[in-house]
C-alpha positions as CSV (number, residue, x, y, z in Angstrom):
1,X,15.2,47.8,-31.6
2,X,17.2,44.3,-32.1
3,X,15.3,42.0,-34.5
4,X,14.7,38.6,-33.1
5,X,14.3,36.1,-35.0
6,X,11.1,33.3,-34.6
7,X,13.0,31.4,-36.8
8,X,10.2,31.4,-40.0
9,X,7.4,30.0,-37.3
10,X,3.8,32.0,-37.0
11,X,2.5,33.1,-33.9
12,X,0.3,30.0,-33.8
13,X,3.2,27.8,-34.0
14,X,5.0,29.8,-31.0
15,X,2.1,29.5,-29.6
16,X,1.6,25.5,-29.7
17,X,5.5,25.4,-29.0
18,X,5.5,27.3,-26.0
19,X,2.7,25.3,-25.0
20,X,4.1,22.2,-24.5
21,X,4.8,20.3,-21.3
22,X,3.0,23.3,-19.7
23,X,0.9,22.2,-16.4
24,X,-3.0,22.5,-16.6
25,X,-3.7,25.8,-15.7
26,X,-7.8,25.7,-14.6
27,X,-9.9,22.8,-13.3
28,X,-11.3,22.1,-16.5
29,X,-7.5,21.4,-17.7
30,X,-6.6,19.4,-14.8
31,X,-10.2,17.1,-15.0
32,X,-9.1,16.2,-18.8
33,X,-5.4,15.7,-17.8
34,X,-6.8,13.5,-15.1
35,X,-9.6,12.0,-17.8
36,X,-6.4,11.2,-20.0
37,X,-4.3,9.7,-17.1
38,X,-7.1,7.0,-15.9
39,X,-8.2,5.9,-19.9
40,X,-3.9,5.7,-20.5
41,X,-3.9,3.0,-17.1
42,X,-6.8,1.2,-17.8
43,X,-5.1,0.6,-21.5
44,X,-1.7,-0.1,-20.7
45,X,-3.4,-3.0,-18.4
46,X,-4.7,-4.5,-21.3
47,X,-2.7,-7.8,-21.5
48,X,-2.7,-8.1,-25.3
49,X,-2.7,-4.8,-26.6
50,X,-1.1,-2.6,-23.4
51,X,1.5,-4.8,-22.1
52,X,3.7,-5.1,-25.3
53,X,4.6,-0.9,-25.3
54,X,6.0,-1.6,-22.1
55,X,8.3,-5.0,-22.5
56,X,11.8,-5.0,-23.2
57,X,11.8,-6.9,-26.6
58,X,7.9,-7.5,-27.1
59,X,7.3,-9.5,-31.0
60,X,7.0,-7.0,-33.4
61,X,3.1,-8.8,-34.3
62,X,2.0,-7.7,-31.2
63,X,3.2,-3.9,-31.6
64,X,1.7,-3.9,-35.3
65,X,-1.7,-5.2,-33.6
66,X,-1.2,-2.9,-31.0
67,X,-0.7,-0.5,-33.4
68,X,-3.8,-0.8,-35.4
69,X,-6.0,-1.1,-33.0
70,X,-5.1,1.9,-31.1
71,X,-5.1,3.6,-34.5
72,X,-8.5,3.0,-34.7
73,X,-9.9,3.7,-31.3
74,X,-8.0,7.1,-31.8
75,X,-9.9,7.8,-35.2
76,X,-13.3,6.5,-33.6
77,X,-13.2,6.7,-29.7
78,X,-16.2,6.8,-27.5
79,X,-14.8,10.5,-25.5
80,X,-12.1,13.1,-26.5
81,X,-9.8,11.4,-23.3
82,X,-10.1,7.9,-24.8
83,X,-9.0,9.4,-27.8
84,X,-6.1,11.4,-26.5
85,X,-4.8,8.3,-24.4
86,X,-5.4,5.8,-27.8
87,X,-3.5,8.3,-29.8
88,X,-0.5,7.8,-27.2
89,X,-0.9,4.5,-27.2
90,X,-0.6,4.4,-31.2
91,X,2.9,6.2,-30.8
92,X,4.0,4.4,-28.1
93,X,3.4,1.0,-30.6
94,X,5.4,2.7,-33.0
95,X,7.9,3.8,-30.4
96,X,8.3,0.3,-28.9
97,X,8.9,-1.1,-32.4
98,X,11.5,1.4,-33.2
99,X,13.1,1.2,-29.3
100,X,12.8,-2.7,-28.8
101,X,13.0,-3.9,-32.3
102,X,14.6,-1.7,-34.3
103,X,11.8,-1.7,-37.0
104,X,9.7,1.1,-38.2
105,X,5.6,-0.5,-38.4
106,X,4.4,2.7,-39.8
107,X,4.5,5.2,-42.9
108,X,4.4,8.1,-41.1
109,X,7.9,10.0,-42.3
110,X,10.5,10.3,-39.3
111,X,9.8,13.9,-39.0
112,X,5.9,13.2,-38.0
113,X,6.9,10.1,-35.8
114,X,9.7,12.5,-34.0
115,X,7.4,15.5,-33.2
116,X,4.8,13.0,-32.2
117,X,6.7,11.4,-29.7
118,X,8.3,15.2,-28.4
119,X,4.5,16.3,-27.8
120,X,3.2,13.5,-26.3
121,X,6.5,13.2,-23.9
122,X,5.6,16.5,-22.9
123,X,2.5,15.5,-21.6
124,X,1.8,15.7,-18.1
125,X,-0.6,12.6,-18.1
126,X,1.7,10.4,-19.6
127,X,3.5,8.1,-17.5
128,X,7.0,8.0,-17.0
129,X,8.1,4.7,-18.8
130,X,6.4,5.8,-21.9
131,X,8.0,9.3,-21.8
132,X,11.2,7.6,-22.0
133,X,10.3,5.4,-24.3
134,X,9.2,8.7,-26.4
135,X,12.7,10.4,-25.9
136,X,14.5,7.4,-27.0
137,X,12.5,6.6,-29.8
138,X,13.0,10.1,-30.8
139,X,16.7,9.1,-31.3
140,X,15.9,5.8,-33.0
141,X,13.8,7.1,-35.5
142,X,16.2,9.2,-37.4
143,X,19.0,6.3,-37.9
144,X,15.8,3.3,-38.1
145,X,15.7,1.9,-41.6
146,X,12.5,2.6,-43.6
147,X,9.0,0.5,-43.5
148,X,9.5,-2.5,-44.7
């Protein structure tokens, strides 16, 4: 028998990898996804905090607000969906900072922000603009100078 290689990762790891970008498989799965989606629109129309991840060059004080407050609604949202769509929201600010501006607003290390963004682009409920905005901020984070 050949020995294949997992490449130092545990089963749970494999499992979470393999995981990713996977549809919702039952109609609980699909009710959160859906959950997700509507809490992610209603908080990218927000004109002060939702439209910014979403300009072409938005002012990097309106991606740090952004930032912080969708940091906290993650930490401290009313429902597991609000949460799930503030925490995309909080890497999309970072994202859009690193994308638009060239700046990194957080201390998370590269590493953190990269696999955030892969996950997140994966998911199903996220919309298309911010899924490219997670690929290319994947790029932009390895070569983006450290926070200032």
């Amino acid at each position: 028998m050949a020995h294949r290689s997992t490449y130092g990762l545990t089963s749970r790891q494999l499992g979470r990898l393999l995981a990713i970008g996977r549809e919702p498989r039952d109609e609980g799965e699909k009710a959160e996804a859906a959950g997700i989606a509507a809490a992610l629109r209603e908080m990218l129309a927000d004109a002060e905090l939702g439209a910014p991840l979403c300009a072409p060059s938005p002012p990097l004080a309106a991606l740090e607000r952004a930032k912080n407050h969708w940091k906290e609604l993650a930490e401290g949202g009313e429902d597991a969906a609000q949460r799930a769509a503030a925490t995309a929201l909080y890497y999309a600010a970072i994202a859009q900072a690193l994308v638009g501006c060239g700046e990194r607003i957080t201390h998370l290390p590269a590493e953190r922000q990269a696999r955030g963004f892969a996950r997140l682009e994966a998911k199903p409920w996220v919309p298309a603009e911010l899924r490219d905005l997670f690929r290319r901020a994947r790029a932009a984070v390895a070569v983006a100078p450290r926070f200032r």
